[in-house]
PDB file of N, CA, C and O in Angstrom:
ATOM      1  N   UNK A   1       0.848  -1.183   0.000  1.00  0.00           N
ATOM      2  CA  UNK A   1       0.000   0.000   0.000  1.00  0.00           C
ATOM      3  C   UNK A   1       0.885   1.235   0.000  1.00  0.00           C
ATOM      4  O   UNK A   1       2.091   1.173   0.239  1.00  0.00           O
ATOM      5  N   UNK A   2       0.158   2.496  -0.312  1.00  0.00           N
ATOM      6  CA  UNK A   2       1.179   3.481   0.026  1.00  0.00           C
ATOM      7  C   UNK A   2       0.032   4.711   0.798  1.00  0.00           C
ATOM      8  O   UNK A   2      -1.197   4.763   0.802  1.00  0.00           O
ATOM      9  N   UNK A   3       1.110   5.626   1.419  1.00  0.00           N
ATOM     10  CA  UNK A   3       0.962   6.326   2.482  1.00  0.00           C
ATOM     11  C   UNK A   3       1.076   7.671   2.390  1.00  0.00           C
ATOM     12  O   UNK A   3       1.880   7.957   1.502  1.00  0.00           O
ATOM     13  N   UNK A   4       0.471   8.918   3.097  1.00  0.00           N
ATOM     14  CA  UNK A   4       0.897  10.270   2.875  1.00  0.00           C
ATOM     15  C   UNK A   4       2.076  10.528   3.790  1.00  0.00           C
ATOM     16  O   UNK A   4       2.007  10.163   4.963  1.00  0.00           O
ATOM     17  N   UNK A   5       3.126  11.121   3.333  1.00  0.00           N
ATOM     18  CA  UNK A   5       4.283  11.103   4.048  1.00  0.00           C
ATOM     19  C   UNK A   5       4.504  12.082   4.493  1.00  0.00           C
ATOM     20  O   UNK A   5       4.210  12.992   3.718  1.00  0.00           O
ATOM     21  N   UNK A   6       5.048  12.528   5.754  1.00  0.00           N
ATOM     22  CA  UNK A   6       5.440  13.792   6.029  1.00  0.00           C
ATOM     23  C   UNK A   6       6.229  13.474   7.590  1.00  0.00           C
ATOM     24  O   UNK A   6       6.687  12.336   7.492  1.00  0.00           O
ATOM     25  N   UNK A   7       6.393  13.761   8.285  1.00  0.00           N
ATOM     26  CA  UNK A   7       7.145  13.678   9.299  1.00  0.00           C
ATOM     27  C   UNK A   7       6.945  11.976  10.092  1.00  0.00           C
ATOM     28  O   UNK A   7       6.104  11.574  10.897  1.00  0.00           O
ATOM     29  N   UNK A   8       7.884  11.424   9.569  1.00  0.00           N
ATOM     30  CA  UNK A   8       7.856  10.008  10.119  1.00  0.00           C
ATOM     31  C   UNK A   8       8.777   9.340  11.389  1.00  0.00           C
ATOM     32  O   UNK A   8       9.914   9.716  11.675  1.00  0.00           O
ATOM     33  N   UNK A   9       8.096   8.373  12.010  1.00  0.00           N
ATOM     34  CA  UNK A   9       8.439   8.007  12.973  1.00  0.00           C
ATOM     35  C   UNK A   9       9.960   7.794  13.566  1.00  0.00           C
ATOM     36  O   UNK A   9      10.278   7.691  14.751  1.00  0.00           O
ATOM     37  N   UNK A  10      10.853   7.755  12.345  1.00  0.00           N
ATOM     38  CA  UNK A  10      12.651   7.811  12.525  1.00  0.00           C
ATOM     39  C   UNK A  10      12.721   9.992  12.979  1.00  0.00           C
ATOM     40  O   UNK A  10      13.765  10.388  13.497  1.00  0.00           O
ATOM     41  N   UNK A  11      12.185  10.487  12.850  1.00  0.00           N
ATOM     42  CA  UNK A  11      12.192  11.820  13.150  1.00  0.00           C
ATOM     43  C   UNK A  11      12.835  12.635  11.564  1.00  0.00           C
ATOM     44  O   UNK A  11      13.785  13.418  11.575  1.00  0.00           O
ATOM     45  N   UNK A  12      12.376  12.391  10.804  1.00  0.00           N
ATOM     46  CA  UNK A  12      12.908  13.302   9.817  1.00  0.00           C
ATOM     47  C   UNK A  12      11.406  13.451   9.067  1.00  0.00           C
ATOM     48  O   UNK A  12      10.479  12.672   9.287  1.00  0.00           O
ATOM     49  N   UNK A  13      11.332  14.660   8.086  1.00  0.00           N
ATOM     50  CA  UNK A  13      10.092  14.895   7.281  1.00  0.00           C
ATOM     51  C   UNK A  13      10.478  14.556   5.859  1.00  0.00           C
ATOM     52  O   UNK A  13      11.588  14.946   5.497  1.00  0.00           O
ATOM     53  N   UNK A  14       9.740  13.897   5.008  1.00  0.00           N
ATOM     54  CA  UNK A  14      10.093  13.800   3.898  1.00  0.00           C
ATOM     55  C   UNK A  14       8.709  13.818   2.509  1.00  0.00           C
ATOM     56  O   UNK A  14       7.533  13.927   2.859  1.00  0.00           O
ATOM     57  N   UNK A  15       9.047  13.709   1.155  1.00  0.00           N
ATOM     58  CA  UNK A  15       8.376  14.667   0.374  1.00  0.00           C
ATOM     59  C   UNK A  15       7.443  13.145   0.363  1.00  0.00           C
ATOM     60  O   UNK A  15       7.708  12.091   0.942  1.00  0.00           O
ATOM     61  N   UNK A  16       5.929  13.591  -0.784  1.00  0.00           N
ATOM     62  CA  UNK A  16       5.818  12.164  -1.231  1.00  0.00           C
ATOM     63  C   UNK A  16       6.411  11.728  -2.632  1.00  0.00           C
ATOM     64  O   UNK A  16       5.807  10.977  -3.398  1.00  0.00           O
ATOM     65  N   UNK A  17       7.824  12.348  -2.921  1.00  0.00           N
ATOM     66  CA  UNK A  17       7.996  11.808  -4.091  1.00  0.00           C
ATOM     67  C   UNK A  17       9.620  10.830  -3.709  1.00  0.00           C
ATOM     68  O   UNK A  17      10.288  10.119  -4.459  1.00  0.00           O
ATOM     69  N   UNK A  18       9.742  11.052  -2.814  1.00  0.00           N
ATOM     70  CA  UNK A  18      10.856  10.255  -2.207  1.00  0.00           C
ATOM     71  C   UNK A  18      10.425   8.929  -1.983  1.00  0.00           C
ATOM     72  O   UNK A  18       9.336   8.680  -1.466  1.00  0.00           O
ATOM     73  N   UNK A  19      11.494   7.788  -2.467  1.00  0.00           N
ATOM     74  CA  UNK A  19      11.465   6.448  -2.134  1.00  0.00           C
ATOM     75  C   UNK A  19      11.798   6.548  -0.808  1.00  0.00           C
ATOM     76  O   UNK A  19      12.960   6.532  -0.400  1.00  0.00           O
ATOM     77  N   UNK A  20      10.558   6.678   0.066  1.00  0.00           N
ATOM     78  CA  UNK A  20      10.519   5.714   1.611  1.00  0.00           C
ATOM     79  C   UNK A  20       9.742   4.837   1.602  1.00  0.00           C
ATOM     80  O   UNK A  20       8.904   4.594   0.733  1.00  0.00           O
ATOM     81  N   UNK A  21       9.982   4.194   2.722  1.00  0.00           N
ATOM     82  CA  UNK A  21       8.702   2.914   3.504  1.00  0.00           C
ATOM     83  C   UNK A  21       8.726   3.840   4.888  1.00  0.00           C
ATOM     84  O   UNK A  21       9.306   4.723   5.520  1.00  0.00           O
ATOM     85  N   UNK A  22       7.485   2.796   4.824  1.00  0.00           N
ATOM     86  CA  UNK A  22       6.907   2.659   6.755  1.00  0.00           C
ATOM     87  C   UNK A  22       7.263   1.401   6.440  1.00  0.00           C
ATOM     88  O   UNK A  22       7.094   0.824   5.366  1.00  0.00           O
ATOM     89  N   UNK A  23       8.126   0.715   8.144  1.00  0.00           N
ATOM     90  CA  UNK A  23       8.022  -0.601   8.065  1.00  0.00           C
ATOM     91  C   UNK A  23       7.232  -1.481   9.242  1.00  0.00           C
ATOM     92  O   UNK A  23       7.655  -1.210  10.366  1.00  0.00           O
ATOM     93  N   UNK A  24       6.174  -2.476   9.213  1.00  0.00           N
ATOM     94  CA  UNK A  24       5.312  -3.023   9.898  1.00  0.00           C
ATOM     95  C   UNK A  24       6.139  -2.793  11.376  1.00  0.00           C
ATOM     96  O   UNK A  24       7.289  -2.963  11.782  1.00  0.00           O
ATOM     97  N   UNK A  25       4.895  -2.321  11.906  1.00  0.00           N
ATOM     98  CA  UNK A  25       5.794  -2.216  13.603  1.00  0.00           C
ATOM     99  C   UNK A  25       6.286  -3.486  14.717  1.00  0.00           C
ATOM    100  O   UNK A  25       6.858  -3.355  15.800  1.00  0.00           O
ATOM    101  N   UNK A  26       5.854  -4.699  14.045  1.00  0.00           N
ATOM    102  CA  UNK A  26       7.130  -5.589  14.397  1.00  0.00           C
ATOM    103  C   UNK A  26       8.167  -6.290  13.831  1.00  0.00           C
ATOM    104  O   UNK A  26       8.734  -7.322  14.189  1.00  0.00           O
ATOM    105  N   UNK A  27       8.366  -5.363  12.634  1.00  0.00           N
ATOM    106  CA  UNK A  27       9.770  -6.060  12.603  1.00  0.00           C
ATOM    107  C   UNK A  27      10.427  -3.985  12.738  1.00  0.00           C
ATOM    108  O   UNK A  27      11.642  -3.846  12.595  1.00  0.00           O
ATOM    109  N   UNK A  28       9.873  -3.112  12.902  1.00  0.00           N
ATOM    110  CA  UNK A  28      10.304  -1.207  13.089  1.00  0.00           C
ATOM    111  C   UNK A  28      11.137  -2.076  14.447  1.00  0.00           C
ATOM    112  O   UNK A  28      12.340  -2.294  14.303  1.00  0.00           O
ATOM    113  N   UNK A  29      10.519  -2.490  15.589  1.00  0.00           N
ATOM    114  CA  UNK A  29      11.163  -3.193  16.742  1.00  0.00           C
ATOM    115  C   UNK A  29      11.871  -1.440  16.908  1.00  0.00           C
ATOM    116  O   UNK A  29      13.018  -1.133  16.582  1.00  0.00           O
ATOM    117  N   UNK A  30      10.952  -0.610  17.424  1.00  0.00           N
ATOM    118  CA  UNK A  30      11.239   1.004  18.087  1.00  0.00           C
ATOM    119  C   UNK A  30      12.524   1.548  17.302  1.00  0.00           C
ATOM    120  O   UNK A  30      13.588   1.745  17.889  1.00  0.00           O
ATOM    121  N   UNK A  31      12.380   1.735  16.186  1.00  0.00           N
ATOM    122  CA  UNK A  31      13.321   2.256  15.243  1.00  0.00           C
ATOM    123  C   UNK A  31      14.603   1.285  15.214  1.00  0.00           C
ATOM    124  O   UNK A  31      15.525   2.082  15.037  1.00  0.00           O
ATOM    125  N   UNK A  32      14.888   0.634  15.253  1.00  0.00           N
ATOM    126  CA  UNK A  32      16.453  -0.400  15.142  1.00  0.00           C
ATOM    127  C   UNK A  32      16.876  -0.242  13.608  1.00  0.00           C
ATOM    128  O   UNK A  32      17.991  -0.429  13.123  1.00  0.00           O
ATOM    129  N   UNK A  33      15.495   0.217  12.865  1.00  0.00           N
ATOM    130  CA  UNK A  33      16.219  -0.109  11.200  1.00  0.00           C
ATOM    131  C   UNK A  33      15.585   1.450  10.446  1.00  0.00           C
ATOM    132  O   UNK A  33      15.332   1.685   9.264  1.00  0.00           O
ATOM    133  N   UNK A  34      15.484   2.213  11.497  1.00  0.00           N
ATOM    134  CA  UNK A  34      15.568   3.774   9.941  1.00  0.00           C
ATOM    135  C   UNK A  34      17.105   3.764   9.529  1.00  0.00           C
ATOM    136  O   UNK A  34      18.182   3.225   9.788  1.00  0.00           O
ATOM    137  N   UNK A  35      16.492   4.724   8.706  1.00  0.00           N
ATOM    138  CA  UNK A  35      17.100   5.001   7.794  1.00  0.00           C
ATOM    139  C   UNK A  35      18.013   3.774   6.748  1.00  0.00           C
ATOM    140  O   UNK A  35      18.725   4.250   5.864  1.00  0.00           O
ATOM    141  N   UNK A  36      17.960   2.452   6.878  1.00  0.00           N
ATOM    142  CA  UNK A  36      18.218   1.241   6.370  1.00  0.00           C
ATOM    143  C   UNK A  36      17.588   1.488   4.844  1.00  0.00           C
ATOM    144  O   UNK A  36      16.416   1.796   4.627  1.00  0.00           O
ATOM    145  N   UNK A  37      18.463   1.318   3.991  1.00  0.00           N
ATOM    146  CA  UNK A  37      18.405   0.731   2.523  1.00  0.00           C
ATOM    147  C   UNK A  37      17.502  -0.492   2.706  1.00  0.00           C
ATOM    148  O   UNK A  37      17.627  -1.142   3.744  1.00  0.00           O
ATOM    149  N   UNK A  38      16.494  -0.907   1.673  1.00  0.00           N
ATOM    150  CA  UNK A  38      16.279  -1.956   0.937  1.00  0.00           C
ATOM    151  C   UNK A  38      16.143  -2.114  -0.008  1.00  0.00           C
ATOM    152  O   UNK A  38      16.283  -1.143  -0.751  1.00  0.00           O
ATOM    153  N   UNK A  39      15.792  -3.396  -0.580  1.00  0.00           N
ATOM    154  CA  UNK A  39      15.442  -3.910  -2.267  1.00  0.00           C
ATOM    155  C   UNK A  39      13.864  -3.681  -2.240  1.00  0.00           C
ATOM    156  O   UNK A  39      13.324  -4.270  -1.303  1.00  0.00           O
ATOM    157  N   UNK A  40      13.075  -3.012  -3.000  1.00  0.00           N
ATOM    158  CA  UNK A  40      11.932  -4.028  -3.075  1.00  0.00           C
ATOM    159  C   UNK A  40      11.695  -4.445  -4.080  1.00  0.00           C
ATOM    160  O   UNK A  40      12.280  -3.737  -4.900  1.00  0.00           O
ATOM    161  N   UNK A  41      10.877  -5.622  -4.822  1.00  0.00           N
ATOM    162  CA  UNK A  41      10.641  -6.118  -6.207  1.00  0.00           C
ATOM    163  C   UNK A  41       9.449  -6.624  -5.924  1.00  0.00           C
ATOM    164  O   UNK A  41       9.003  -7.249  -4.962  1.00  0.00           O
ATOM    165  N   UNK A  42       8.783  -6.052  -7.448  1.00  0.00           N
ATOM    166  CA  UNK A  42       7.243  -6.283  -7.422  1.00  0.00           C
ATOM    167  C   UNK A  42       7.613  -6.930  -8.841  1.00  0.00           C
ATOM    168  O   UNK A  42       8.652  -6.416  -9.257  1.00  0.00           O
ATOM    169  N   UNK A  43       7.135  -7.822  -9.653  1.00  0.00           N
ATOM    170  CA  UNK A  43       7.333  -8.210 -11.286  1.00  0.00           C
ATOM    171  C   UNK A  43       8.995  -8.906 -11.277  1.00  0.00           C
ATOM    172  O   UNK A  43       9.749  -9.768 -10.828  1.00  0.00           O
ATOM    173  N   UNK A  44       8.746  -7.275 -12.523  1.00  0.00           N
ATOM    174  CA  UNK A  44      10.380  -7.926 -12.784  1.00  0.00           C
ATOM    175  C   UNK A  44      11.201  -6.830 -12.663  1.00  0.00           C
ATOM    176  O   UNK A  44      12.316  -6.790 -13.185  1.00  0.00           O
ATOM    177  N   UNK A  45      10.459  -5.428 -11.640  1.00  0.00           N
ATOM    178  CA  UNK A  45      11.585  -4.468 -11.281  1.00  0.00           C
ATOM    179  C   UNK A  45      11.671  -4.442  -9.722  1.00  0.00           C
ATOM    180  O   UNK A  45      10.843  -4.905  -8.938  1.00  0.00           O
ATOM    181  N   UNK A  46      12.806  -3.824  -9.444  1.00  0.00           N
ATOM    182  CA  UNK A  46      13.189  -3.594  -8.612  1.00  0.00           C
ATOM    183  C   UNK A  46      13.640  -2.342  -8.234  1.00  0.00           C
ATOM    184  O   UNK A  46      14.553  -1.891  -8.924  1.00  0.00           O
ATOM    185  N   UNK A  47      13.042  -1.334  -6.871  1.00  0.00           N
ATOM    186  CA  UNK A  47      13.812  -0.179  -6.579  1.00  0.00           C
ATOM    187  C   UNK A  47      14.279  -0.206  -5.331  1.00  0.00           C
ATOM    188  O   UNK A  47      13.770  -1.205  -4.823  1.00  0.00           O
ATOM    189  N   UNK A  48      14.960   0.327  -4.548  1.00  0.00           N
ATOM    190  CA  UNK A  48      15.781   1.120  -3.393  1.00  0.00           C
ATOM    191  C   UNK A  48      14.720   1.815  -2.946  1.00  0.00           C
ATOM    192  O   UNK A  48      13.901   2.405  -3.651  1.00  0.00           O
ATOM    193  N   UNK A  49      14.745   1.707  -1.178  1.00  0.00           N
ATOM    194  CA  UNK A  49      13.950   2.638  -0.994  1.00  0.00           C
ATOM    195  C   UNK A  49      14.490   2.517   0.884  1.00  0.00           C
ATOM    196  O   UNK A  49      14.849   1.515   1.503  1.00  0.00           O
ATOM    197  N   UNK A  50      14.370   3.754   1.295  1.00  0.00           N
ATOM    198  CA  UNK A  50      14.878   3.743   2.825  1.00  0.00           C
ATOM    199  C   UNK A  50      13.673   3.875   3.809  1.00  0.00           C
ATOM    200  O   UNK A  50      12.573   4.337   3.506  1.00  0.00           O
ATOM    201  N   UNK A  51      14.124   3.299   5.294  1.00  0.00           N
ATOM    202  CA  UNK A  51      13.049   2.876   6.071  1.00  0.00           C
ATOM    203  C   UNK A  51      12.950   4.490   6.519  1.00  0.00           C
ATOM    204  O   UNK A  51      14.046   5.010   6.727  1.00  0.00           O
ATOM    205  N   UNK A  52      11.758   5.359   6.694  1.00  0.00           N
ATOM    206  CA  UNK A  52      11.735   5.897   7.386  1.00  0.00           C
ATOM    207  C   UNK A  52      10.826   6.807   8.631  1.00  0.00           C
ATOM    208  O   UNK A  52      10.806   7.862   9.264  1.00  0.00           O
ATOM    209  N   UNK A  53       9.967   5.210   8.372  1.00  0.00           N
ATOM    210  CA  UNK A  53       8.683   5.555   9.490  1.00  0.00           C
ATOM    211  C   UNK A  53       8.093   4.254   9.542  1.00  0.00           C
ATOM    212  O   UNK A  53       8.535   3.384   8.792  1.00  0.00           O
ATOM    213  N   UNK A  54       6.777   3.903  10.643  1.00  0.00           N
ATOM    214  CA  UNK A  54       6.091   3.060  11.294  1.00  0.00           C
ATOM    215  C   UNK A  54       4.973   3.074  10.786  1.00  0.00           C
ATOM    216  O   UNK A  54       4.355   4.098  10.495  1.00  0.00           O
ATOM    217  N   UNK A  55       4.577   1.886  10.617  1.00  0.00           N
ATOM    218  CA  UNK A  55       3.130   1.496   9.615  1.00  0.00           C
ATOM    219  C   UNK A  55       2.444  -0.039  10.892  1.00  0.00           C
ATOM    220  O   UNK A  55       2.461  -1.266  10.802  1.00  0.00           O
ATOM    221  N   UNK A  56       1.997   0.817  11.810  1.00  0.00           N
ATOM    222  CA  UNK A  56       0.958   0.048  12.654  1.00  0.00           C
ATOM    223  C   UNK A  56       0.058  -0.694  12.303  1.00  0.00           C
ATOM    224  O   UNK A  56      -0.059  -1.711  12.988  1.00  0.00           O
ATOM    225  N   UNK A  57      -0.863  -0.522  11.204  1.00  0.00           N
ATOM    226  CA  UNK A  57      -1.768  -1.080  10.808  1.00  0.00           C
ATOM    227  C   UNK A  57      -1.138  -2.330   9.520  1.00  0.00           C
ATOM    228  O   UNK A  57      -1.931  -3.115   8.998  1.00  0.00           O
ATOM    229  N   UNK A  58       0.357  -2.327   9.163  1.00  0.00           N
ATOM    230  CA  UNK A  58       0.603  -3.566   7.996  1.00  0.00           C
ATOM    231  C   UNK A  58       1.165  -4.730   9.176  1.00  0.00           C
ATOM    232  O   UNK A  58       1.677  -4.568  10.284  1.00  0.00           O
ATOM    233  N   UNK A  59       0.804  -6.007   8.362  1.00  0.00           N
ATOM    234  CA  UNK A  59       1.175  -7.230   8.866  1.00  0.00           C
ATOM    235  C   UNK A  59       2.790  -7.424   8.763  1.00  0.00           C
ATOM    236  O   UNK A  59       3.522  -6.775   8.016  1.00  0.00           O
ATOM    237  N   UNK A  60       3.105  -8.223   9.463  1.00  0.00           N
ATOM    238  CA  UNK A  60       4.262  -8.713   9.602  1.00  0.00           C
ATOM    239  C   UNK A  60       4.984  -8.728   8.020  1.00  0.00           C
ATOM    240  O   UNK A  60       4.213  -9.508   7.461  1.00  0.00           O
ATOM    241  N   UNK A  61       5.755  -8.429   7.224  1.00  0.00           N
ATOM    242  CA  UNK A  61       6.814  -8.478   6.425  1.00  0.00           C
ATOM    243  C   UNK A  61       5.861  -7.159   5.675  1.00  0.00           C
ATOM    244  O   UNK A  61       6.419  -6.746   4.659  1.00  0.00           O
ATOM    245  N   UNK A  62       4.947  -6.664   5.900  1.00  0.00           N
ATOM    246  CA  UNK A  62       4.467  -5.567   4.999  1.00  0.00           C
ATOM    247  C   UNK A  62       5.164  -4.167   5.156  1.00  0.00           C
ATOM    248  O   UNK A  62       5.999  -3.850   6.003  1.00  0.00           O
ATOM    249  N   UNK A  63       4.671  -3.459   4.223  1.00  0.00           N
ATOM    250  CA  UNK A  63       5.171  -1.830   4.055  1.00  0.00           C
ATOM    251  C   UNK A  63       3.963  -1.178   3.511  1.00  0.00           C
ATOM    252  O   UNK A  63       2.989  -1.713   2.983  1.00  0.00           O
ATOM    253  N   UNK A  64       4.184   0.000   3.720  1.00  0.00           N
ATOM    254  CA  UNK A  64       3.497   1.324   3.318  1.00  0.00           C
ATOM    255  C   UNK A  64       4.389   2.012   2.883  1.00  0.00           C
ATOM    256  O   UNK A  64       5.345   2.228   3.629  1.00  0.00           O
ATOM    257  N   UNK A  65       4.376   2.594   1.507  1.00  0.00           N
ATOM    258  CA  UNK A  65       5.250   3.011   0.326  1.00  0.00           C
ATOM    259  C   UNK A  65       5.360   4.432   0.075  1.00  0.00           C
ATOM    260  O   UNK A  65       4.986   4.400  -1.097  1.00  0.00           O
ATOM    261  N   UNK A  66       5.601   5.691   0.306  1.00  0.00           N
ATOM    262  CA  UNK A  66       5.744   6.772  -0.509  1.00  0.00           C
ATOM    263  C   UNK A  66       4.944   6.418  -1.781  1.00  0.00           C
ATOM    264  O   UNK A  66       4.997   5.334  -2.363  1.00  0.00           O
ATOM    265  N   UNK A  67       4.155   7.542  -2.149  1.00  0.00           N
ATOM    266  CA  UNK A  67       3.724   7.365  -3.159  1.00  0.00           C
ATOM    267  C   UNK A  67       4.885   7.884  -4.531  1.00  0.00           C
ATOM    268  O   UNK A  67       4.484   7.627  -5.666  1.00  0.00           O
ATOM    269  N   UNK A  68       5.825   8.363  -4.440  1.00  0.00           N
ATOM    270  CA  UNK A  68       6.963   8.007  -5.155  1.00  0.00           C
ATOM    271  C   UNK A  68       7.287   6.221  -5.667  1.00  0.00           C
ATOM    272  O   UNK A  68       7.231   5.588  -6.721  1.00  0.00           O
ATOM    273  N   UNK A  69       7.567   5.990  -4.519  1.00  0.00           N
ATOM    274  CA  UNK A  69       8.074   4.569  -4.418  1.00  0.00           C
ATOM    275  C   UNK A  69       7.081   3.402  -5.245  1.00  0.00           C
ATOM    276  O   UNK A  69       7.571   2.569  -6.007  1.00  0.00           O
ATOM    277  N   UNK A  70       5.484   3.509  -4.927  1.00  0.00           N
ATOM    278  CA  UNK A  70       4.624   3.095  -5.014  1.00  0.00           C
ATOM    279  C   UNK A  70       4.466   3.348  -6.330  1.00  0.00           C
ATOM    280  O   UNK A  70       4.199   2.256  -6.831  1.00  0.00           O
ATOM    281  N   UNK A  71       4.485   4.364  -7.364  1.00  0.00           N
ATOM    282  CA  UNK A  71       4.650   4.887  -8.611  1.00  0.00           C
ATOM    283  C   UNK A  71       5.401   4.009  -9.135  1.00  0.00           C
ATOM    284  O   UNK A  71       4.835   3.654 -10.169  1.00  0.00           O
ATOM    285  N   UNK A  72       6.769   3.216  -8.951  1.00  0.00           N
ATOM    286  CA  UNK A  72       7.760   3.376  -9.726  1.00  0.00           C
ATOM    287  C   UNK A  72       7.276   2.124 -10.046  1.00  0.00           C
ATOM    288  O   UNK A  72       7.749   1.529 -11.014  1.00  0.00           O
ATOM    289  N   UNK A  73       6.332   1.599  -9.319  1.00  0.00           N
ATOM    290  CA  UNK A  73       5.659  -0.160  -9.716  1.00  0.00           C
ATOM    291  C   UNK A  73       4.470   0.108 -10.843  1.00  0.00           C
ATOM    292  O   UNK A  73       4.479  -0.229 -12.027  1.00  0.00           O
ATOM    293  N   UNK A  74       3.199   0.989  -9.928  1.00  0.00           N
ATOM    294  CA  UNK A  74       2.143   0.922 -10.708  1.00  0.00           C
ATOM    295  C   UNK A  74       1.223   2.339 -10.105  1.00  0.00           C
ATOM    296  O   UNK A  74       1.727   3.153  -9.331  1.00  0.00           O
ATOM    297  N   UNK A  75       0.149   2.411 -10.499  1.00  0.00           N
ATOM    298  CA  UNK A  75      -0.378   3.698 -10.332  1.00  0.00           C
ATOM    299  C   UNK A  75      -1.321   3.046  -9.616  1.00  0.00           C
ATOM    300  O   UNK A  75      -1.969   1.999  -9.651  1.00  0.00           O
ATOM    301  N   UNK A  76      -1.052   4.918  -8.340  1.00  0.00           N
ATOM    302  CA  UNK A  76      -1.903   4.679  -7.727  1.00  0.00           C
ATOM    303  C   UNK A  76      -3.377   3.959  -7.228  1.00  0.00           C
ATOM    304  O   UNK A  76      -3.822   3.286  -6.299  1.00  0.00           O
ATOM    305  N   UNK A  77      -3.696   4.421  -8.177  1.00  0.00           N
ATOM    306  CA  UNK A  77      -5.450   3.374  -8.719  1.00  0.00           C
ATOM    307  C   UNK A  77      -5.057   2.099  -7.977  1.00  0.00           C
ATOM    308  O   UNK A  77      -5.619   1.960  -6.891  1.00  0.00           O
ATOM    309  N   UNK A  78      -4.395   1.357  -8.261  1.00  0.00           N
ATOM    310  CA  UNK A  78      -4.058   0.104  -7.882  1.00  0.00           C
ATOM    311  C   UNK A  78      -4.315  -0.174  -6.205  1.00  0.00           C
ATOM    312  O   UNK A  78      -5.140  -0.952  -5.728  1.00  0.00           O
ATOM    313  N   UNK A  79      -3.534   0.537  -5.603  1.00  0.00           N
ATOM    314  CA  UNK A  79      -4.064   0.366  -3.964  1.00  0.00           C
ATOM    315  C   UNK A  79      -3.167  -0.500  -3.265  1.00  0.00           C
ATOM    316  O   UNK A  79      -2.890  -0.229  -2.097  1.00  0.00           O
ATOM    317  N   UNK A  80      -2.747  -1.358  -3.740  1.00  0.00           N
ATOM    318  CA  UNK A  80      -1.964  -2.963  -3.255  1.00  0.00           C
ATOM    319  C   UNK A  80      -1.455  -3.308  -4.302  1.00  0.00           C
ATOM    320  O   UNK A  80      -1.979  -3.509  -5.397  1.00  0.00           O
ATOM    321  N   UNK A  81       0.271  -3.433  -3.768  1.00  0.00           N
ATOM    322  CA  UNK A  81       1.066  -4.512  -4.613  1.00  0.00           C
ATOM    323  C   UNK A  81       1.484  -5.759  -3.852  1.00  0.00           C
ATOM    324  O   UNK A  81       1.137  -5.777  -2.671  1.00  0.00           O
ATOM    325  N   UNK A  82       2.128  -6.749  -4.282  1.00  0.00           N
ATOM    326  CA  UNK A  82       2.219  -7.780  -3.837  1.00  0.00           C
ATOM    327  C   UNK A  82       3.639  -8.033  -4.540  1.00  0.00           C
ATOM    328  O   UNK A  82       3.643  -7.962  -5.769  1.00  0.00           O
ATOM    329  N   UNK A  83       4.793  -8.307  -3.914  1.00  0.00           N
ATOM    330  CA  UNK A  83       6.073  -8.596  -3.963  1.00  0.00           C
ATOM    331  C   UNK A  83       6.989  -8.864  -2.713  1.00  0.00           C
ATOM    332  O   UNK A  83       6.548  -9.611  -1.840  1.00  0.00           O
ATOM    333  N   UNK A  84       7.893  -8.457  -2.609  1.00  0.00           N
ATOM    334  CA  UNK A  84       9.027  -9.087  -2.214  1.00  0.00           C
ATOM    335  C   UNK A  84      10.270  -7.844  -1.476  1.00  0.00           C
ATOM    336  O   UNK A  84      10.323  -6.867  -2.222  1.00  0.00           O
ATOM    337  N   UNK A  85      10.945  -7.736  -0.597  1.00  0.00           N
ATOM    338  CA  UNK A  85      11.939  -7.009  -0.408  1.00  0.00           C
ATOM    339  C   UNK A  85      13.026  -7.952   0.795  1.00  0.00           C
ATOM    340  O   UNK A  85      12.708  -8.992   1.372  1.00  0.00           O
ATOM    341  N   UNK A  86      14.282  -7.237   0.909  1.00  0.00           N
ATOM    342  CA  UNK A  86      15.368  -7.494   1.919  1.00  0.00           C
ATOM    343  C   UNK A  86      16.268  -6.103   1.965  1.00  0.00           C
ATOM    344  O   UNK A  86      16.621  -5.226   1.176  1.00  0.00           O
ATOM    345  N   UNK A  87      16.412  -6.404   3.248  1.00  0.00           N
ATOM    346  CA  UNK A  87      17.819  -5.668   3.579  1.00  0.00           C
ATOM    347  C   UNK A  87      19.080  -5.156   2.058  1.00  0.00           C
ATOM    348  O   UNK A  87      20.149  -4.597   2.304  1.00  0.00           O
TER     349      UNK A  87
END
């Protein structure tokens, strides 16, 4: 899914055209991983995108995307992607 971004839970504000995540608040485990690089891949692309806020409401391995980030897969309209990321 993706998210309106603006001042996120690592303490920095950022645009919505910036590749961030929110990352599900148990594996956030009280910030241990802002500002952390990842992969994510939806298909057959893949972008970079840094942790930099808390998404309470996604399940365990989920994210909430910048709508930047969320763009670089599919348009908005869509609502939900379904893929893959790591460290």
């Amino acid at each position: 899914t993706y998210y309106a971004v603006g001042l996120g839970a690592c303490g920095q504000t950022n645009q919505p055209s910036d590749f961030i995540v929110a990352l599900n608040s148990a594996q956030y485990n009280g910030g241990q991983y802002c500002f952390e690089m990842i992969t994510i891949t939806v298909g057959d692309k893949s972008i970079q995108a840094q942790i930099m806020d808390e998404c309470p409401g996604c399940p365990y391995g989920g994210l909430d995307l910048s709508e930047g980030a969320f763009q670089a897969f599919a348009s908005l309209d869509q609502g939900v992607l379904t893929g893959s990321w790591d460290f």
